[in-house]
C-alpha positions, 0 to 999 in steps of 0.5 A, a space after each residue: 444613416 444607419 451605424 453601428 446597428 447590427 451585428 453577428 447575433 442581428 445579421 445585417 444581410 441585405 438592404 432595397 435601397 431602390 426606392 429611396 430615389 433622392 438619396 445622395 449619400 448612404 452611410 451604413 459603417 460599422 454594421 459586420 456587413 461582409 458582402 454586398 452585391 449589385 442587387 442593392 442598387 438593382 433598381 436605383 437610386 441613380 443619385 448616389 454619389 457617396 457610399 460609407 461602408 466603413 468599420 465593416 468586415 466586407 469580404 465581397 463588394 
């Protein structure tokens, strides 16, 4: 989980979550995050199955 961590002055930009290959759930709500692309999930993990993104300003998925 990562909450309420970043902002506009500590920009939350990108994320390599492929070598945390046991996670089922990621939850990064609340973190100003305006786009997030396929490059996050390049590698893995295969095992998400639920995704938080709320309280987020996302322009782009």
């Amino acid at each position: 989980s990562i909450h309420f961590s970043f902002n506009e002055d500590y920009e939350f930009k990108y994320l390599n979550v492929s070598q945390y290959k046991a996670i089922t759930d990621l939850d990064i709500e609340g973190n100003e995050l305006t786009e997030m692309g396929n490059d996050w999930f390049k590698d893995g993990p295969t095992n998400v199955r639920n995704l938080f993104i709320m309280t987020h300003y996302s322009e782009k998925l």
